[in-house]
C-alpha positions in Angstrom: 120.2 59.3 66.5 120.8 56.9 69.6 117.6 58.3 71.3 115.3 58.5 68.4 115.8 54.6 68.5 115.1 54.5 72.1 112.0 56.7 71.2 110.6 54.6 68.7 111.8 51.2 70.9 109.5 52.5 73.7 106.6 53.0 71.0 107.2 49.5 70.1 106.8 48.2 73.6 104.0 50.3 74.3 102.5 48.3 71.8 103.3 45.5 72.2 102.2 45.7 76.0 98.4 47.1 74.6 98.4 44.5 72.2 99.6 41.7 74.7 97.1 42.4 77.0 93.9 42.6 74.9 94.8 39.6 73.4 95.8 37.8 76.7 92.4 38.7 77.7 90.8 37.6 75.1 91.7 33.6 75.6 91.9 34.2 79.0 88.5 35.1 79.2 87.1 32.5 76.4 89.2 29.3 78.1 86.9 30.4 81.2 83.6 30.7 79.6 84.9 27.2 78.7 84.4 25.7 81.7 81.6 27.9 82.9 83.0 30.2 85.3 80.4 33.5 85.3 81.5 36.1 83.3 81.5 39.0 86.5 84.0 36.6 88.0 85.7 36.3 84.8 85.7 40.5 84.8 86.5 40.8 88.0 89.8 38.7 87.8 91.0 38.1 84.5 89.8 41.4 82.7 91.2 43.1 85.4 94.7 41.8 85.4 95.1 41.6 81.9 94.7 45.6 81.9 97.2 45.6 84.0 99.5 43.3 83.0 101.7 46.2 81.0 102.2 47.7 84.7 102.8 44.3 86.0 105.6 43.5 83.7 107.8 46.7 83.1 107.6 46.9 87.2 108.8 43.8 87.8 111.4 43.5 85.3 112.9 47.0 86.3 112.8 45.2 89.4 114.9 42.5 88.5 117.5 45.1 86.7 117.6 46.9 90.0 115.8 49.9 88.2 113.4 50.6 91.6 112.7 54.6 90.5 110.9 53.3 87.7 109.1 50.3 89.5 107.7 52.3 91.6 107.1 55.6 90.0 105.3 53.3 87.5 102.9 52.1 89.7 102.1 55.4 91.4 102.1 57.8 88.2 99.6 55.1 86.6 97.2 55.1 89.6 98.0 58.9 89.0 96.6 58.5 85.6 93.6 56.5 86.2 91.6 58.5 88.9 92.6 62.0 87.2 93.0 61.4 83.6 91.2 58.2 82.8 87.9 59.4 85.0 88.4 63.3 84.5 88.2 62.4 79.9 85.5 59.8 80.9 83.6 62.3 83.1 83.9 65.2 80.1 82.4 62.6 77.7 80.1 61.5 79.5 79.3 61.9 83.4 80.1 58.3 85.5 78.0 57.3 88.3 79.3 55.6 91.0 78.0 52.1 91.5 77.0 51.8 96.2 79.5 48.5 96.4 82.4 50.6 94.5 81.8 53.5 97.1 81.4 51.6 100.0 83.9 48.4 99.6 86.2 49.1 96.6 87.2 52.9 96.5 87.6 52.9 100.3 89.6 49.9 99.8 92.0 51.9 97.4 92.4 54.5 99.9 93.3 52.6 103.1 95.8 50.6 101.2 97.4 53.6 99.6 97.9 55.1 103.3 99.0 51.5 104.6 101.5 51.6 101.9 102.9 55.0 102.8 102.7 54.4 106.9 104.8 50.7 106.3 107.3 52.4 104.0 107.8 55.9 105.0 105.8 55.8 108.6 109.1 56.4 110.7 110.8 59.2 108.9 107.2 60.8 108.5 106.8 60.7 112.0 110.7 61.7 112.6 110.0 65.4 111.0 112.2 67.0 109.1 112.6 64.7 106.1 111.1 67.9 103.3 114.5 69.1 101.7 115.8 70.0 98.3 117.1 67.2 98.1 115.0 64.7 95.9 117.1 61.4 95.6 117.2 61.3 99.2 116.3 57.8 100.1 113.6 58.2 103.3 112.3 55.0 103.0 111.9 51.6 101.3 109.2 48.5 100.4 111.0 45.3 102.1 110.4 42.0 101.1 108.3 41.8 104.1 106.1 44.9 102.9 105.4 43.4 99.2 104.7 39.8 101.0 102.1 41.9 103.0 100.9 43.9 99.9 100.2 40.4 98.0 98.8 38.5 101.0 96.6 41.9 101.0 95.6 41.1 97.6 94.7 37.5 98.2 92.6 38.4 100.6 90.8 41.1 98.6 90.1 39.3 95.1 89.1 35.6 97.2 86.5 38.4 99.0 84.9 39.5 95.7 85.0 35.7 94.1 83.6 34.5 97.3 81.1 38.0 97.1 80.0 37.2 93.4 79.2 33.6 93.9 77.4 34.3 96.5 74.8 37.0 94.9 74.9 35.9 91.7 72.8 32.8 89.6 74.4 33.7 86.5 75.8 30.9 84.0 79.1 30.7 82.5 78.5 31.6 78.9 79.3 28.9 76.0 82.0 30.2 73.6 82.6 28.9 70.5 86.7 29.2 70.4 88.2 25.5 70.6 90.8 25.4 73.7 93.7 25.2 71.6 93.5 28.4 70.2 92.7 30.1 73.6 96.0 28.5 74.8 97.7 30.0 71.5 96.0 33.6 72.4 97.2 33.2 76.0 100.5 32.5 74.8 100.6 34.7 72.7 99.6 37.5 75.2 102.3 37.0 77.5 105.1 36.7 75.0 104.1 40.2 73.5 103.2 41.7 77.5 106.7 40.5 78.6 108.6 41.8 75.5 107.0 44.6 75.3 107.8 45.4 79.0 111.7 44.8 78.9 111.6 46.9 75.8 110.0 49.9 77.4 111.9 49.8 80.6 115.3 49.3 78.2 114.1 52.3 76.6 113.2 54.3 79.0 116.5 54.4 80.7 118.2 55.4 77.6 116.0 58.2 77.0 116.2 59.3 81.0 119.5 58.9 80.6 120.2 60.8 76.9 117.8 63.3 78.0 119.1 64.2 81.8 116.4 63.1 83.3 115.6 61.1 86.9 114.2 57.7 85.8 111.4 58.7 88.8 109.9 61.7 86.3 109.7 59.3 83.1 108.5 56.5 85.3 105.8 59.1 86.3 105.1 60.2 83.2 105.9 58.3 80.0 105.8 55.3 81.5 102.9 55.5 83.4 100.6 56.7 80.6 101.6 53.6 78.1 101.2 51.5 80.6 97.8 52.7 81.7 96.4 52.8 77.8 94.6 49.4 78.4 92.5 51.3 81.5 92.3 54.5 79.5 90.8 52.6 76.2 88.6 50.7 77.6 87.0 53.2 80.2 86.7 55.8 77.0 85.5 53.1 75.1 82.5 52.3 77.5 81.8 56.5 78.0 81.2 56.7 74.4 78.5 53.8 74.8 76.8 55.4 78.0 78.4 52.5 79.5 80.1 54.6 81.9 79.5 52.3 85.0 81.7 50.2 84.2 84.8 52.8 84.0 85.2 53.6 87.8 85.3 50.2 88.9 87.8 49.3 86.0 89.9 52.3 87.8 89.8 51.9 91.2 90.4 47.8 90.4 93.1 48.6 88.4 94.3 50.6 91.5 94.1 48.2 93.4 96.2 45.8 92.0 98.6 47.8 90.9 99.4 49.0 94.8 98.9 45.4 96.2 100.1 42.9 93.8 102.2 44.6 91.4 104.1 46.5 94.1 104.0 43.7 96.1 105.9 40.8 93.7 108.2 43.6 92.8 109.1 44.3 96.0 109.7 40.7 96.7 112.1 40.0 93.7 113.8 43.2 94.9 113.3 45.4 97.2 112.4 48.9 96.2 114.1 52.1 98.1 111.9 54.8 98.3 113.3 58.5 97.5 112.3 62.2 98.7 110.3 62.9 95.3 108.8 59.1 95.2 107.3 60.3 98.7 105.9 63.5 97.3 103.7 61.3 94.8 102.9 59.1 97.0 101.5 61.8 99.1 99.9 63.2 95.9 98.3 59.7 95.3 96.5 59.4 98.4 95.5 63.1 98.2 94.2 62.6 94.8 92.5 59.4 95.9 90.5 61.2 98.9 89.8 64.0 96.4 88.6 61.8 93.6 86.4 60.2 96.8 84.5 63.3 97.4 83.5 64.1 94.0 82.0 60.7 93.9 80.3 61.3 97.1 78.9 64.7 95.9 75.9 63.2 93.8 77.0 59.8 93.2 78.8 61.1 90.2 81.4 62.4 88.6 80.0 65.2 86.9 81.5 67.1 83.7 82.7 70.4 85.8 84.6 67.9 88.2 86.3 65.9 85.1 87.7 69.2 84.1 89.0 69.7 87.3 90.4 66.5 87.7 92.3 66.5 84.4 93.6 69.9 85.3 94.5 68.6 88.5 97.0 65.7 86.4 98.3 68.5 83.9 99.2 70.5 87.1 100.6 67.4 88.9 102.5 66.7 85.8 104.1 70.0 85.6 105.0 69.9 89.1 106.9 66.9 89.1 108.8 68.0 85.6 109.9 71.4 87.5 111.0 69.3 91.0 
């Protein structure tokens, strides 16, 4: 009885974290169309955190509960999610070309900082030898304070890059929008009550179910977790292959990638720091091996094509499997 409540808890939050988000962005985006401010800037920034404001918020309050398995198995099993699953049912719907700045700045981008984040956290036992066991809790590793302040300076640097970037190339207007400012203050408000609710109640929940169940909070941080908190990415990218607007889903991915390994990481490593254990390396070896992966298919014929979604969604389902049998 005690874990069908948990069960239908984390339902709840899951909810509550889609729900928070779309409506966060939505008066996040009109209050800036208020005061003119281009809407690529506006998707660039805004859009693109509000996605992934559910990771944002069960990371960093496992964080503060000390809960560091699923703060960081959160962010890596959703980037995971997004360049497998998210691109691979996007790709089988509808085949997603690759916009040239997304493969020559952005998705680069991704895959640098996921190596930098493996060489600053895991670099000295990597390079020791040896640190492969049976063993899976075996802590090899951890992301300091020092790391995450790096990570979000990283972040800074990136996002003032693309505002500087978009004001530079582009002439385009902010667009007038006929919400008053009060109630894009109420939808704001709003947002972030349900985003940070909904985020204590999945991370609550989850425990109780990794717990009832005999499970490591690393796999249903992977798992679970990581799929409702990538719904946002996964709606709105299936959304836009169903239009033929399937530009628009690899650079919502490999965004959304990119703040979840620079800034999310980042503040929770610096609210606490996060130990890194033998089966949070394997994923994060996985991660930058799907990245690279997920890179060549793109480089192929500047899409991804049906045949490689199919592989890349079998690729997740494998991955999947592999970490529920470890």
């Amino acid at each position: 009885m005690v874990i069908v409540l948990q069960i239908i808890l984390l339902i709840a939050g899951f909810f509550c974290l889609v729900k928070g988000a779309d409506t966060f962005v939505s008066g996040s985006s009109a209050l800036a169309r208020h005061f003119k401010i281009p809407s690529l800037i506006i998707g660039l920034t805004i859009v693109a955190l509000g996605t992934s404001a559910p990771e944002l918020a069960v990371s960093t309050v496992a964080a503060i509960q000390g809960s560091n398995e699923i703060a960081l198995s959160n962010v890596v099993g959703s980037n995971m999610f997004n360049f497998l699953a998210v691109l691979g049912v996007c790709a089988i719907i509808h085949p997603v070309p690759v916009d040239k700045l997304v493969l020559k700045r952005d998705f680069p981008f991704s895959i640098i900082t996921s190596a930098l984040l493996l060489f600053m956290t895991c670099g000295a036992a990597l390079f020791k030898g040896n640190v492969f066991g049976s063993n899976v809790s075996q802590e090899i590793g951890i992301v300091s304070r020092l790391t995450g302040l790096i990570l979000v300076i990283l972040f800074c640097i990136y996002i003032g890059s693309l505002i500087y970037f978009s004001m530079k190339h582009t002439s385009e207007e902010g667009a007038d929008t006929n919400e008053p400012i009060w109630k894009c203050f109420i939808f704001i408000i709003i947002g972030l009550a349900l985003i940070i609710g909904g985020g204590q109640a999945v991370v609550y929940s989850a425990k109780g179910i990794a717990k009832a169940a005999g499970m490591s909070e690393t796999l249903i941080g992977l798992t679970i977790v990581a799929v409702g908190t990538s719904l946002p990415e996964l709606v709105t990218s299936i959304a836009a292959a169903r239009k033929g607007e399937t530009e628009m889903a690899i650079g919502n991915v490999v965004g959304s990638n990119i703040i979840n390994l620079l800034f999310i990481l980042g503040i929770s490593a610096l609210i606490n720091p996060i130990s890194i254990n033998l089966a949070s390396l394997y994923d994060m070896l996985i991660l930058l091996a799907i990245s690279i992966v997920a890179y060549i298919f793109c480089l192929t014929s500047k899409k991804i094509s049906r045949p490689e979604g199919i592989v890349m969604l079998s690729l997740y389902i494998g991955d999947i499997i592999f970490a529920i049998v470890r």
